[in-house]
N, CA, C and O of each residue as an XYZ file, in Angstrom:
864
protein
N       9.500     48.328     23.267
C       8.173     47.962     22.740
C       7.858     46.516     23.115
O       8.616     45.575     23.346
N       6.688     46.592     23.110
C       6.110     44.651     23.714
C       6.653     44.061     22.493
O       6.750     44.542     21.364
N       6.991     42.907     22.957
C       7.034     41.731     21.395
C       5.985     41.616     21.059
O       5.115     41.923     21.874
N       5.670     41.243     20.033
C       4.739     40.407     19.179
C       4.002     39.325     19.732
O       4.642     38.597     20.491
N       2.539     38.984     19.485
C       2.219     37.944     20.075
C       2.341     36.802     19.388
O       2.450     35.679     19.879
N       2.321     37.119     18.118
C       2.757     35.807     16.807
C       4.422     36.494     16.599
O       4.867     37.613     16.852
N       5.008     35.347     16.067
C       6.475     34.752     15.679
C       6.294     35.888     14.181
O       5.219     36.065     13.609
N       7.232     36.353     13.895
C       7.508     37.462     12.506
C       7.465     36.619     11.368
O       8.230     35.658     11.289
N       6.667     36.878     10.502
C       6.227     35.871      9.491
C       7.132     36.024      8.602
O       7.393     37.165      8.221
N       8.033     34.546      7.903
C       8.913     34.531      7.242
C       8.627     33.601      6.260
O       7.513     33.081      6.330
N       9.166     33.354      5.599
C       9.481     31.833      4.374
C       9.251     30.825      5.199
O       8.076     30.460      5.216
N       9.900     30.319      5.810
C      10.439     29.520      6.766
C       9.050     28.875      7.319
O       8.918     27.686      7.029
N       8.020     29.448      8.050
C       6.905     29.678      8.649
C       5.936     29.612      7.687
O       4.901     28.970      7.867
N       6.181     30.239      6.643
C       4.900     29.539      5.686
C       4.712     28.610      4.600
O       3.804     28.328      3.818
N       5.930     28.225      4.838
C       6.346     26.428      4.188
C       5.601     25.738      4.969
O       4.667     24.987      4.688
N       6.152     26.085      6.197
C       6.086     24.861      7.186
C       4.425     24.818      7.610
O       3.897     23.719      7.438
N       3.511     25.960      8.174
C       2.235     25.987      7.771
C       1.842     25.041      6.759
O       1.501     23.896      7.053
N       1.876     25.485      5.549
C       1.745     25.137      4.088
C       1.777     23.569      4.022
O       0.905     22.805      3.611
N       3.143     23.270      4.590
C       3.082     21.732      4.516
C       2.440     21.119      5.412
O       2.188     19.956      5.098
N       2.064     21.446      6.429
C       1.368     21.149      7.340
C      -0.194     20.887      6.955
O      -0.807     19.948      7.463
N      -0.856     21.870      5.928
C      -2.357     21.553      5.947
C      -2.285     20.456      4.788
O      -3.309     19.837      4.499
N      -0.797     20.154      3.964
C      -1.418     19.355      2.412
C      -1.017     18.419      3.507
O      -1.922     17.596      3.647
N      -0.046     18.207      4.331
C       0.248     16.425      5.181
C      -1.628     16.005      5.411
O      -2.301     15.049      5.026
N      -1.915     17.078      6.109
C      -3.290     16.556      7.050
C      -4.665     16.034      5.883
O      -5.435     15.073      5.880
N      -4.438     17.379      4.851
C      -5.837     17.147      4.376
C      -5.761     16.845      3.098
O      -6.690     16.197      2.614
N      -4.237     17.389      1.960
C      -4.245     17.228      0.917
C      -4.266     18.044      0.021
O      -5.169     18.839      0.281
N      -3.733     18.324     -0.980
C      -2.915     19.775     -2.341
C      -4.424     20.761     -2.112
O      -4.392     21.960     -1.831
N      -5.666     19.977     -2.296
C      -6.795     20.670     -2.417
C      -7.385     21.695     -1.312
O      -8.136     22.599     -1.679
N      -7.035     21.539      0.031
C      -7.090     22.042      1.368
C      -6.291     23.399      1.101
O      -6.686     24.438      1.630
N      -5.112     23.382      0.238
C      -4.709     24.623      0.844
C      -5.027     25.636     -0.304
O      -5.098     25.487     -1.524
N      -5.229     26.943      0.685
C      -5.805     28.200     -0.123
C      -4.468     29.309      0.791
O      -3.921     29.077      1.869
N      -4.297     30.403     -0.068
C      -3.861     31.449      0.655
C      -4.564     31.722      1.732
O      -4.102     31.843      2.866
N      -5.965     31.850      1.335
C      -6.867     32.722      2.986
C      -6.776     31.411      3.631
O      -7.238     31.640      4.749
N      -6.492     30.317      3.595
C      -6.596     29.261      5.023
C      -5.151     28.864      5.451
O      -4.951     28.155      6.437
N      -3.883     29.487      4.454
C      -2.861     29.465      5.269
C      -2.587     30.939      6.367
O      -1.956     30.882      7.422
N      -3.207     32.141      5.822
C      -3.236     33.327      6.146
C      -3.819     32.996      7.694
O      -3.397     33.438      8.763
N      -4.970     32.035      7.435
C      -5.948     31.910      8.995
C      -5.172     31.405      9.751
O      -5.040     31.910     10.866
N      -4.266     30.021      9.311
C      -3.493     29.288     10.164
C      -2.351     30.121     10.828
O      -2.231     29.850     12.023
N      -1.703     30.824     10.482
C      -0.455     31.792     10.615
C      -1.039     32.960     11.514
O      -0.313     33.522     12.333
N      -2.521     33.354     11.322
C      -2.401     34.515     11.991
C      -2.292     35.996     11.656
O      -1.945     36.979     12.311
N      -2.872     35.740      9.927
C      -1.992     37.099      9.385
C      -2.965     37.108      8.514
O      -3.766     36.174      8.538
N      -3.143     38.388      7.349
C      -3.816     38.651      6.549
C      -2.891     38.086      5.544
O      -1.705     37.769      5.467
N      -4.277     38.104      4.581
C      -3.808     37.365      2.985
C      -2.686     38.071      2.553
O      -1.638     37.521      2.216
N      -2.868     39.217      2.555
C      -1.583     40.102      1.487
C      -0.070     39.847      2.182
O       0.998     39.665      1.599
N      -0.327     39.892      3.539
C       0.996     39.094      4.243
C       1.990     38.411      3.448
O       3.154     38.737      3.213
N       1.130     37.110      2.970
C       1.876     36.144      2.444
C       2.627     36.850      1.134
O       3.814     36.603      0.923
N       1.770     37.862      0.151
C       2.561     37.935     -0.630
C       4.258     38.874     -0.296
O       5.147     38.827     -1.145
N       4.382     39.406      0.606
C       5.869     39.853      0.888
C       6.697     39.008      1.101
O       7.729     39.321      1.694
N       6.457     37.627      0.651
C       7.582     36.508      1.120
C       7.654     35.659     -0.474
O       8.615     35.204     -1.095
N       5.943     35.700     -0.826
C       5.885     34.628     -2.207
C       4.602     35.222     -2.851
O       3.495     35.552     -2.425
N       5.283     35.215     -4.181
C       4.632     36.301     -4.921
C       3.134     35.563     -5.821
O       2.414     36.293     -6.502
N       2.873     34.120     -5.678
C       1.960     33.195     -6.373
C       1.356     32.372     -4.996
O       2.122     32.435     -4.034
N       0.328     31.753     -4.814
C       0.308     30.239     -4.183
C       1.048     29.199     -5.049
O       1.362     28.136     -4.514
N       1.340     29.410     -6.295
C       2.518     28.165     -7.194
C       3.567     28.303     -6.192
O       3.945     27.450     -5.389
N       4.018     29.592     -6.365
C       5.454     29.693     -5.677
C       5.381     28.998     -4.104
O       6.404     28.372     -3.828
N       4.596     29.009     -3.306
C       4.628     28.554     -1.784
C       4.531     26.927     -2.248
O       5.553     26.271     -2.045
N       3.303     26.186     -2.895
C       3.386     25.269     -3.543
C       5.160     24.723     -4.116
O       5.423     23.526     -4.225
N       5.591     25.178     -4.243
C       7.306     24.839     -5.325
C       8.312     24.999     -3.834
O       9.405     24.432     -3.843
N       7.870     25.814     -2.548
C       8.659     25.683     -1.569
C       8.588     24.601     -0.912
O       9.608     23.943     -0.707
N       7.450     24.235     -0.486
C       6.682     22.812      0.102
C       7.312     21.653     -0.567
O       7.669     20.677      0.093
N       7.490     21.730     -2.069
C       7.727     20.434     -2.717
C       9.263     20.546     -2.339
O       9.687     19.550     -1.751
N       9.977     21.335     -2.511
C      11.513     21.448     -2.281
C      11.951     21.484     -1.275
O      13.179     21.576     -1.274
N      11.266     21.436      0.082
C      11.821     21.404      1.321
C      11.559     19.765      1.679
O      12.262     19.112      2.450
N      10.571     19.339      1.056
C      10.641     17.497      0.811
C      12.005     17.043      0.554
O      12.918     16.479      1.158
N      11.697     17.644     -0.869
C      13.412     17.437     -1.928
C      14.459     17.392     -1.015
O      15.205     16.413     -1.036
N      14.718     18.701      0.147
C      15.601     18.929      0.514
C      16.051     18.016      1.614
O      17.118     18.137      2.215
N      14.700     16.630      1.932
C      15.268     15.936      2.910
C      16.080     14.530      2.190
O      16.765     13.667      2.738
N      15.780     14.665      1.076
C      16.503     13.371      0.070
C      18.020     13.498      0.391
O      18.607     14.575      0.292
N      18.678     12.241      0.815
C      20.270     12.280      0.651
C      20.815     11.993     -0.331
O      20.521     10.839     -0.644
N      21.810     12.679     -1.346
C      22.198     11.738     -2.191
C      23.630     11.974     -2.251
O      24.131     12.179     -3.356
N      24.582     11.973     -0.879
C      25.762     11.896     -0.049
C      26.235     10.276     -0.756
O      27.420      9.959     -0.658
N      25.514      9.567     -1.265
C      26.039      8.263     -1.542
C      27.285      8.699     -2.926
O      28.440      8.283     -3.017
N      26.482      9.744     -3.959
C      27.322      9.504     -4.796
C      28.563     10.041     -4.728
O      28.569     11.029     -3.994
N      29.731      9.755     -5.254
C      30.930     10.259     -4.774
C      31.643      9.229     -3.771
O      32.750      8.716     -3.934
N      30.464      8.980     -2.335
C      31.786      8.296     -1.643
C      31.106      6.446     -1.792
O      31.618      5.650     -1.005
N      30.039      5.904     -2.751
C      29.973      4.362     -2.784
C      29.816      4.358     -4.825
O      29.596      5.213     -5.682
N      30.073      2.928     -4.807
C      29.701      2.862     -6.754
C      28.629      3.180     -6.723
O      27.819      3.346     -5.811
N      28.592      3.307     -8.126
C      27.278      3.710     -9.156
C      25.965      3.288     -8.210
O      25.210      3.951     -7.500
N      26.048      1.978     -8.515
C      24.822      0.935     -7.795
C      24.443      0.895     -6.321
O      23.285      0.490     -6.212
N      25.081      1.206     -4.997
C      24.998      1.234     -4.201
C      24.365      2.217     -3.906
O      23.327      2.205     -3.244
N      25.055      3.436     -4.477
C      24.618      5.448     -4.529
C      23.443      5.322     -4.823
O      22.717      5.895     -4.011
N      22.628      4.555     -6.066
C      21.520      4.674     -6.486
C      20.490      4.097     -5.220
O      19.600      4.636     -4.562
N      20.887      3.182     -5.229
C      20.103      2.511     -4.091
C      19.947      3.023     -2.986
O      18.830      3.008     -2.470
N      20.847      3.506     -2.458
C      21.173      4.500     -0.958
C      19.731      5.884     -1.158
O      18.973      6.245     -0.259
N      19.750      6.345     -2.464
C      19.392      7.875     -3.134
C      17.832      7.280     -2.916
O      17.049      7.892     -2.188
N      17.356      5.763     -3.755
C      15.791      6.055     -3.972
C      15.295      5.369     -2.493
O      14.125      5.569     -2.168
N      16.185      4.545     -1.571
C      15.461      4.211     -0.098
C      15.076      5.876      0.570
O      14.169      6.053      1.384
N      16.026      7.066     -0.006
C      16.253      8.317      1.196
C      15.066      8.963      0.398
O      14.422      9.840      0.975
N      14.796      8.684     -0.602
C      14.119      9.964     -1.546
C      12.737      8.972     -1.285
O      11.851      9.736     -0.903
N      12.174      7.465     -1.347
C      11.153      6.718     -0.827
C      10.121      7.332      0.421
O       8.949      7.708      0.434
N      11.321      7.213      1.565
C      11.016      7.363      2.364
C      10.738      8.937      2.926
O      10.140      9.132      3.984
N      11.208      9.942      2.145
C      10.956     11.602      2.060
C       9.671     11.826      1.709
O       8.930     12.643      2.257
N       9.259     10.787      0.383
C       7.666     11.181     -0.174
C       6.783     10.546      0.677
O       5.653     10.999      0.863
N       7.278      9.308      1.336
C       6.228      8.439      1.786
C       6.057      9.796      3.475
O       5.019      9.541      4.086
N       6.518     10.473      3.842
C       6.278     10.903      4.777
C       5.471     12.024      4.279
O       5.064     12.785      5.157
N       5.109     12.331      2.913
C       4.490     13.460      2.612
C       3.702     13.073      1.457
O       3.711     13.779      0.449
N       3.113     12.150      1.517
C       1.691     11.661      0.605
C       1.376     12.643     -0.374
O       1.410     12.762     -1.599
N       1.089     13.240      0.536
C      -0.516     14.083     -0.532
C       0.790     15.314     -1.972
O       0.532     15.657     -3.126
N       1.760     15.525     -1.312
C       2.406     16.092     -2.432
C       3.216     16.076     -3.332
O       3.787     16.979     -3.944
N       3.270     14.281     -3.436
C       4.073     13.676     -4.566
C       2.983     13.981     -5.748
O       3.744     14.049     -6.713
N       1.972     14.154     -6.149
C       1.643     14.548     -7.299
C       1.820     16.134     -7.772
O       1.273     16.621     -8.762
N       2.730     16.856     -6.827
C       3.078     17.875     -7.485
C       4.495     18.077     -7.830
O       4.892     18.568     -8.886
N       5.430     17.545     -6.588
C       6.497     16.893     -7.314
C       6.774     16.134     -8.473
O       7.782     16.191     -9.178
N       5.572     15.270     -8.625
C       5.955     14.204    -10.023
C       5.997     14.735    -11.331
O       6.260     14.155    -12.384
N       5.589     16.373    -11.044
C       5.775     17.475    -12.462
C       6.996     17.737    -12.895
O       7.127     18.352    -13.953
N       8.207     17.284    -12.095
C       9.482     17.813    -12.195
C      10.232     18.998    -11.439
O       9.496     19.682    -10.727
N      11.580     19.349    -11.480
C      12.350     19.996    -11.022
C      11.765     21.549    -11.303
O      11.357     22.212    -10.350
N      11.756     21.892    -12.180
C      11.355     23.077    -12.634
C      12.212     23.851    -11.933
O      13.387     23.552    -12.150
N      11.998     25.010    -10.938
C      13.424     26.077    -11.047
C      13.506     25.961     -9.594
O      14.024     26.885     -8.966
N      12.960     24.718     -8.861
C      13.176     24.207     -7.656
C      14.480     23.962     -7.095
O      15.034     22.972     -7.574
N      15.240     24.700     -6.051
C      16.618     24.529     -6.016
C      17.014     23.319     -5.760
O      17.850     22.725     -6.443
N      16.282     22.721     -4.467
C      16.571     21.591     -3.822
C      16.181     20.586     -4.789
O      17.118     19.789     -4.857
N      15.214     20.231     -5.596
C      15.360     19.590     -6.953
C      16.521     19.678     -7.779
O      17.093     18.618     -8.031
N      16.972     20.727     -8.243
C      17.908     20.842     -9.198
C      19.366     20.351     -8.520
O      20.042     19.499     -9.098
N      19.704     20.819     -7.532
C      20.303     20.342     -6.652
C      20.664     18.262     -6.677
O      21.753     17.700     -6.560
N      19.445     17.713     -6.847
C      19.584     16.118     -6.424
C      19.497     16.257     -7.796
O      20.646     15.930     -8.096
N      18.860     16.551     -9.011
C      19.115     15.704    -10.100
C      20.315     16.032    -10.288
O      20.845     14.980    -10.645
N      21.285     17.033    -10.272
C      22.814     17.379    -10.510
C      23.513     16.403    -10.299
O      24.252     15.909    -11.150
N      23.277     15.669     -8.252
C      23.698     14.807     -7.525
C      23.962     13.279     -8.371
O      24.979     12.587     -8.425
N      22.684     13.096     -8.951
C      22.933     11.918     -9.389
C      23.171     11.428    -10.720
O      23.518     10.325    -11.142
N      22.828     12.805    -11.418
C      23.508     12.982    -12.990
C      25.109     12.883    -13.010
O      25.759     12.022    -13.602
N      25.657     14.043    -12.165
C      27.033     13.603    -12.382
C      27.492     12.277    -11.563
O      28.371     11.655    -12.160
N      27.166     11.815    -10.558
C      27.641     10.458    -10.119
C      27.209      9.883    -10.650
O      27.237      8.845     -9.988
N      26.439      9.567    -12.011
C      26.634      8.507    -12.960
C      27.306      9.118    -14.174
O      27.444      8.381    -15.150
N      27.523      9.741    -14.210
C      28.632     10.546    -15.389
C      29.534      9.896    -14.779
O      29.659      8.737    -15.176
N      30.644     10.424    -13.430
C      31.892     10.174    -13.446
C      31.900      8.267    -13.125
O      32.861      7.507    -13.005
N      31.025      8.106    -13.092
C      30.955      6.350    -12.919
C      31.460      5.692    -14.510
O      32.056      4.679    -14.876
N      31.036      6.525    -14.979
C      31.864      6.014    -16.329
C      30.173      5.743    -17.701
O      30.262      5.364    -18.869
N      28.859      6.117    -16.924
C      27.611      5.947    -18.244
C      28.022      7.529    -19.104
O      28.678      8.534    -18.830
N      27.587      7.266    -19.721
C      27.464      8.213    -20.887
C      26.455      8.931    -20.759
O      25.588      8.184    -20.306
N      25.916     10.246    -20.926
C      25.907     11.391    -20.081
C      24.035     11.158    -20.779
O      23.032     11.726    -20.345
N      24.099     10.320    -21.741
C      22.437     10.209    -22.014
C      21.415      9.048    -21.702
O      20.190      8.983    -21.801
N      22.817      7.756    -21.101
C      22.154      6.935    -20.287
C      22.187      7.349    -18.941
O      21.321      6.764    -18.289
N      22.834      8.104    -18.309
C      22.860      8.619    -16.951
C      21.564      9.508    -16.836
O      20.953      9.292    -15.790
N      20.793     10.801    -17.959
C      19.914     10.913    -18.229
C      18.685     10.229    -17.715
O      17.907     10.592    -16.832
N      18.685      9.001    -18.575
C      17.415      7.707    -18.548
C      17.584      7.199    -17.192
O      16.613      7.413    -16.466
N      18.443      6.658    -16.728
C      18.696      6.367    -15.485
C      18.063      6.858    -14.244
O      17.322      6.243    -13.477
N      18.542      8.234    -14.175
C      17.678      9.381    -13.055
C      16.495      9.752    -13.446
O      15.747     10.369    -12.687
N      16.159      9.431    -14.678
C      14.271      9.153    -15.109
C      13.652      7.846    -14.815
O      12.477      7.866    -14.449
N      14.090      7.028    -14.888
C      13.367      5.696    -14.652
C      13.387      5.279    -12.792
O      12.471      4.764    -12.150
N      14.726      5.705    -12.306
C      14.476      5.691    -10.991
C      13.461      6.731    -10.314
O      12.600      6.560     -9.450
N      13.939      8.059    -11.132
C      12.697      8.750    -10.296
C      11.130      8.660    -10.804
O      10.149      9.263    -10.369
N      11.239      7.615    -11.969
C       9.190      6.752    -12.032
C       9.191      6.757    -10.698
O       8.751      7.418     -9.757
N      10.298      5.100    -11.091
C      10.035      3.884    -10.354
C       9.323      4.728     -8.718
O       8.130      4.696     -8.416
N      10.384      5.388     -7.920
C      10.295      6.106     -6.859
C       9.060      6.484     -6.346
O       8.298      5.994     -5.513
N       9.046      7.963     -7.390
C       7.089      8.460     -7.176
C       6.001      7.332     -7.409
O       4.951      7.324     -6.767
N       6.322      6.356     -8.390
C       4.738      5.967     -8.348
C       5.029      4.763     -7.619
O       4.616      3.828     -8.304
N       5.694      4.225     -6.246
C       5.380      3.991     -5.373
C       5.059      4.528     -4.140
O       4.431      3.751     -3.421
N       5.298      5.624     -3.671
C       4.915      6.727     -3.332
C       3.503      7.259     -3.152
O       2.793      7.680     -2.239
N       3.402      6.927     -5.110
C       1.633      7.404     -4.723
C       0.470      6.803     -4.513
O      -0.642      7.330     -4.553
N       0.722      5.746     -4.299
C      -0.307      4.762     -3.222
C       0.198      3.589     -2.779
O       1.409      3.624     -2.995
N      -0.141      2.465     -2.219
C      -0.195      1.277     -1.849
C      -0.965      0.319     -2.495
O      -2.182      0.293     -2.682
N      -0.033     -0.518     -2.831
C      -0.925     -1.570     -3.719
C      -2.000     -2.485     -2.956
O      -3.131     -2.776     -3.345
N      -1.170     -2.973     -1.433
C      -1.876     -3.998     -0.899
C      -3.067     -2.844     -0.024
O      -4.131     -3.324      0.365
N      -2.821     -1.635      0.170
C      -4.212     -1.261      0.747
C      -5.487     -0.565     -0.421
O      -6.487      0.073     -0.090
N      -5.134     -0.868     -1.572
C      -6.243     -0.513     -2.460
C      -6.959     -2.094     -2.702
O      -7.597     -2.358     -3.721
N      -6.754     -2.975     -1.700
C      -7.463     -4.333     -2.214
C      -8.591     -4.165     -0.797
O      -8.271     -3.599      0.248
N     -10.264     -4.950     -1.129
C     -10.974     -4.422     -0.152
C     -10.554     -5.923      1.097
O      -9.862     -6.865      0.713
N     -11.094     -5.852      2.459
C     -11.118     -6.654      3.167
C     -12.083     -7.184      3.286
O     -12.401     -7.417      4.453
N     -12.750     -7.505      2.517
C     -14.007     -8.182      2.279
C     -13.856     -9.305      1.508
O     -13.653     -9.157      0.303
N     -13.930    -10.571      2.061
C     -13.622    -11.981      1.475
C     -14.512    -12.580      0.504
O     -14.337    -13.636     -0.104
N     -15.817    -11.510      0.408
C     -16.879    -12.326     -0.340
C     -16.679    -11.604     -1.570
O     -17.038    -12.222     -2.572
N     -16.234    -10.537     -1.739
C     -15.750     -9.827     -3.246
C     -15.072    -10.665     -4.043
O     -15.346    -10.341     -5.198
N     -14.132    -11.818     -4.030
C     -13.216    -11.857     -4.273
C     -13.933    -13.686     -4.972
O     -13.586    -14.322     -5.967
N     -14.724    -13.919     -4.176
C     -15.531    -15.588     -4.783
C     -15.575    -15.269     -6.040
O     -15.414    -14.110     -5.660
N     -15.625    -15.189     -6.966
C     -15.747    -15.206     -8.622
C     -14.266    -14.628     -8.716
O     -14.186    -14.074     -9.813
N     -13.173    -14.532     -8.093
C     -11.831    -14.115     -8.463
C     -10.864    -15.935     -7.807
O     -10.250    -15.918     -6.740
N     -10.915    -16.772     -8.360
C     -10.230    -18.187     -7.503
C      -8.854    -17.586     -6.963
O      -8.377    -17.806     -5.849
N      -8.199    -16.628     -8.164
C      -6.791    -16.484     -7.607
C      -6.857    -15.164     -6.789
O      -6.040    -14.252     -6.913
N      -7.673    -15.161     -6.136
C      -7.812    -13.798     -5.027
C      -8.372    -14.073     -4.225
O      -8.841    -13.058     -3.710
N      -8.747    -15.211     -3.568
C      -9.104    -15.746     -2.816
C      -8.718    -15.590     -0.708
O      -9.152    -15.842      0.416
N      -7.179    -14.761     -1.791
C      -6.459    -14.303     -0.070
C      -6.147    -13.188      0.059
O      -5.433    -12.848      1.002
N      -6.732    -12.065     -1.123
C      -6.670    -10.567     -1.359
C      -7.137     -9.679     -0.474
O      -6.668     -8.548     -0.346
N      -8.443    -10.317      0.431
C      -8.663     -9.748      1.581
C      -7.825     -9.931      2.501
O      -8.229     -9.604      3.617
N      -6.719    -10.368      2.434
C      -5.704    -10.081      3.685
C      -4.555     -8.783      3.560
O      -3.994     -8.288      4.538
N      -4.355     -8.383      2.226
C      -3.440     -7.960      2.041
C      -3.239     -6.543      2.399
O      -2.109     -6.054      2.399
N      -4.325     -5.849      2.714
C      -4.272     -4.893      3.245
C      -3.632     -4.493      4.926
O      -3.063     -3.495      5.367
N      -4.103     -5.972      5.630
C      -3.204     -5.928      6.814
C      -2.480     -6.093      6.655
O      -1.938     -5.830      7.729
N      -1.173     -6.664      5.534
C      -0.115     -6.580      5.919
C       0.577     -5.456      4.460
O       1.218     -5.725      3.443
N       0.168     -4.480      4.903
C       0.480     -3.123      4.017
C       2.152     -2.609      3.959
O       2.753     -2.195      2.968
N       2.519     -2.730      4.941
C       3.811     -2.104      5.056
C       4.736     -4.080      4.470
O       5.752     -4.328      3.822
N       4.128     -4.609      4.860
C       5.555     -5.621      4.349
C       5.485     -6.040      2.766
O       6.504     -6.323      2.136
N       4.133     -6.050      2.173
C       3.887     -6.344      0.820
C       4.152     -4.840      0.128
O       4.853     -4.978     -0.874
N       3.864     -3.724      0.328
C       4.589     -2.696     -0.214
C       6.091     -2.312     -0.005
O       6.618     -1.401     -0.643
N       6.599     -2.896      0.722
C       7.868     -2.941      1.065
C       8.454     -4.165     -0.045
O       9.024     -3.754     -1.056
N       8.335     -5.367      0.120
C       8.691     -6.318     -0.673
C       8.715     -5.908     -2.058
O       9.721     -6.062     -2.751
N       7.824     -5.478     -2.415
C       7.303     -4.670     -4.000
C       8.735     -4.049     -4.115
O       9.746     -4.640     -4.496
N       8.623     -2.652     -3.683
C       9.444     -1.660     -3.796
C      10.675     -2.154     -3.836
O      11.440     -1.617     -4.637
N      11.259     -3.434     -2.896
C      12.645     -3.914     -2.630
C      13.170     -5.126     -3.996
O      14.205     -5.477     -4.562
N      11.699     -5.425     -4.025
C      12.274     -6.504     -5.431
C      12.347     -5.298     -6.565
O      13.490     -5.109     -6.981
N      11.240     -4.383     -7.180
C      11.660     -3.585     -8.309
C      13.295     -3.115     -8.436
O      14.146     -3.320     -9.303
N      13.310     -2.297     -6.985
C      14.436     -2.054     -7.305
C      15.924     -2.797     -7.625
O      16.853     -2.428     -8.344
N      15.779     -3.807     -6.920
C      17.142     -5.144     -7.210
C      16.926     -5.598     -8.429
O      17.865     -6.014     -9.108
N      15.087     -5.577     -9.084
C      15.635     -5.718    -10.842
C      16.348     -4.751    -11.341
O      17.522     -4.819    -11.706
N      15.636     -3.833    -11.362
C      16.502     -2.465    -11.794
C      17.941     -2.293    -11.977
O      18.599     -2.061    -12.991
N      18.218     -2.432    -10.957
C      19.591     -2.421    -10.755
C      20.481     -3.498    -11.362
O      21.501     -3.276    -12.015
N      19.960     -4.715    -11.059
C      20.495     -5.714    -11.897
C      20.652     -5.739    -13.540
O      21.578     -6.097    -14.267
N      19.490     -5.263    -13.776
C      19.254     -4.901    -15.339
C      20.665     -3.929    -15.533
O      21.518     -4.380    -16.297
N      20.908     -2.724    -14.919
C      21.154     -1.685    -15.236
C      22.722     -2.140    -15.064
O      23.440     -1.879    -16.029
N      23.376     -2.840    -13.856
C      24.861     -3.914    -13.967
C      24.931     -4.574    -15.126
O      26.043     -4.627    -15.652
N      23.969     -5.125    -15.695
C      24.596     -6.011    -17.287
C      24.738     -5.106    -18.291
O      25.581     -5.232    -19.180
N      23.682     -3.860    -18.178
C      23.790     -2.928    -19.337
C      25.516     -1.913    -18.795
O      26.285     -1.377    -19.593
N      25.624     -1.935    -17.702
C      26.771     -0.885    -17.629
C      28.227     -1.901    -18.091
O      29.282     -1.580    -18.638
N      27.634     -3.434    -17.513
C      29.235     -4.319    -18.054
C      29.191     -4.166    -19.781
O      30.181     -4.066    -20.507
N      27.990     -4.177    -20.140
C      28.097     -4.170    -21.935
C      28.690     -3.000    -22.501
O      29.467     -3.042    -23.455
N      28.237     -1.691    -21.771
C      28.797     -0.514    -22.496
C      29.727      0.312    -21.952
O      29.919      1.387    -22.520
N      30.495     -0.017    -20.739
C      31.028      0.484    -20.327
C      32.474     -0.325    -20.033
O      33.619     -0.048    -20.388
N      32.000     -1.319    -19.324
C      32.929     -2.296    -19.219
C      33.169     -2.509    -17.406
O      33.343     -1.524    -16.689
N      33.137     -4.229    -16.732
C      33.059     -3.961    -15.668
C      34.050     -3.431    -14.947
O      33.854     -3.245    -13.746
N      35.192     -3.118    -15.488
C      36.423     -2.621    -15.057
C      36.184     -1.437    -14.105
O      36.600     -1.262    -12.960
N      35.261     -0.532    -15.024
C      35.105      0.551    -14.148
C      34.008      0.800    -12.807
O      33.631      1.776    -12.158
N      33.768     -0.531    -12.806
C      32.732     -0.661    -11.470
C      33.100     -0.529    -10.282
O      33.044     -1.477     -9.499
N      33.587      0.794     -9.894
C      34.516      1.401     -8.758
C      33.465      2.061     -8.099
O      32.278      1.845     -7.856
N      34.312      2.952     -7.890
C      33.915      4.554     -6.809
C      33.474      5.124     -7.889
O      33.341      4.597     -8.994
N      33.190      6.453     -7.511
C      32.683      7.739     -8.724
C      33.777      8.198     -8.300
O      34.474      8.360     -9.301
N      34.536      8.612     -7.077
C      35.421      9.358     -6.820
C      36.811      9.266     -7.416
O      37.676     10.082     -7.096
């Protein structure tokens, strides 16, 4: 028999579709009938693979998830792992904009989610926190994380120098948008070294620095 002129429609293929129209246009762009158009296939298609648009939605967010490393914990300390986890998990959302506000709902029965919070729950368990500050921990990093993620500070300022005359201390706010990547970068790099710093005096108080090892 001839092959097919389209590729056999799988999971696989309508993630990757899927993620493809929220990268370009955004959560609101995608419909079943305009991933159905993109693919090549009728609507009902899709449902022999995923039984909701939630469900294709929850694949999209978890194949993000699934590019996060969090290989740190286990083989560096507590503090390093963390740090290693929110540069890999930063830079996963920042490549996929438009669908950190559906991620920022949580894990829910997302594998590749459930998967990284496990990752970094128990590598701060066996680090020696106590299993309800390790909790708070993988909540406050994963704020901190998404809601840099979901915009840019220095490109929500306008480039217009005359806005800013009745502001004296904004006087150089119209620049800051050109330099977007180093002032959102700086941001992101100082939060996190407080963070962390904060989170070294609280682990020497309750834990003790003795155990400021490996997890392994």
């Amino acid at each position: 028999m001839p092959r097919p002129r389209q590729p056999l429609l799988n999971r696989r293929r309508i993630v990757d579709a899927a993620r493809a129209i929220i990268d370009a246009e955004g959560l609101t762009a995608l419909s079943t009938r305009r991933l159905a158009a993109e693919l090549g296939v009728q609507g009902p298609s899709l449902y022999n693979h995923f039984a909701t648009k939630g469900d294709i939605l929850d694949a999209v967010a978890d194949s993000v998830t699934a590019t996060v490393d969090t290989s740190a914990f286990g083989a560096l300390d507590w503090s390093a792992a963390l740090r290693h986890w929110a540069h890999s998990y930063r830079r996963a959302l920042a490549a996929h904009p438009h669908i950190v506000p559906y991620l920022a709902q949580g894990p829910g029965r997302r594998p590749a989610a459930l998967a990284m919070a496990d990752a970094v729950y128990g590598g701060l368990v066996r680090a020696g926190w106590p299993p309800a500050r390790a909790t708070h921990i993988g909540a406050a990093l994963r704020y901190f994380v998404t809601g840099s993620a979901l915009g840019s500070f220095a490109r929500g300022f306008s480039d217009d120098p005359d806005l800013y005359l009745d502001h004296p201390h904004l006087r150089q706010a119209h620049r800051l948008a050109g330099h977007q990547h180093s002032v959102d970068e700086g941001a992101f790099v100082l939060g996190l070294d407080a963070l962390l710093h904060g989170l070294a005096a609280e682990y020497d108080r309750i834990v003790g620095p003795a155990l400021q090892t490996t997890d392994g």
